[in-house]
C-alpha positions as CSV (number, residue, x, y, z in Angstrom):
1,X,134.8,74.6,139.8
2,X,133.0,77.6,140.4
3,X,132.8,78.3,143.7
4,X,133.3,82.2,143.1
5,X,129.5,82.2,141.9
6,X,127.4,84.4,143.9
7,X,123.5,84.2,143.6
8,X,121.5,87.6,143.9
9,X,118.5,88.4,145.8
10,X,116.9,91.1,146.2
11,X,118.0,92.6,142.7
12,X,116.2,95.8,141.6
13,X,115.9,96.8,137.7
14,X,118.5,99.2,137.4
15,X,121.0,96.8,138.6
16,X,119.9,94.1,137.3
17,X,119.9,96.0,133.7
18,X,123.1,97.3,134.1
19,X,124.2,93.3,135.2
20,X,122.9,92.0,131.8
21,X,124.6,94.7,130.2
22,X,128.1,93.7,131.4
23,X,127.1,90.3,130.9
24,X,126.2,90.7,127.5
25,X,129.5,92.9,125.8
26,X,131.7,90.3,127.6
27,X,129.6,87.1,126.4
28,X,130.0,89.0,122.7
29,X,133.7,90.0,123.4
30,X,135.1,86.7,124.3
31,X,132.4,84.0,122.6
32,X,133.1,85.4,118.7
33,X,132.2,81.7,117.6
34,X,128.1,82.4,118.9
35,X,125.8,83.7,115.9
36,X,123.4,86.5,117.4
37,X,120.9,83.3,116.9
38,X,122.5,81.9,119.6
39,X,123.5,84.3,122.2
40,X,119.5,85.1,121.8
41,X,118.5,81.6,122.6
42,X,121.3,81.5,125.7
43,X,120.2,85.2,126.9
44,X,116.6,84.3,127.2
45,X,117.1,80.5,128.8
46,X,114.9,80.0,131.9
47,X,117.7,80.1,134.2
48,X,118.7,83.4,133.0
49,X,116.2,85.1,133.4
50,X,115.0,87.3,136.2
51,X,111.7,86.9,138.0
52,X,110.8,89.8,138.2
């Protein structure tokens, strides 16, 4: 189902800021039926988050 899923390594900041950014106005723009209570508690899950 979603084999188009890449993984990234090697990520610096800048990209990886400008990643989350993307990420975040289409999460906002096409999930209308999250509160900002829980895009938080989605955008700062374990497995989204960088290691960095």
């Amino acid at each position: 189902m979603y084999s188009n899923i890449i993984k990234l390594d090697n990520i610096n900041n800048k990209s990886l800021s400008e990643i989350l950014n993307v990420w975040e106005s289409a999460v906002k723009l096409t999930h209308d039926f999250l509160s900002e209570k829980d895009f938080i508690s989605i955008f700062f899950q374990k497995e989204y988050t960088h290691p960095l």
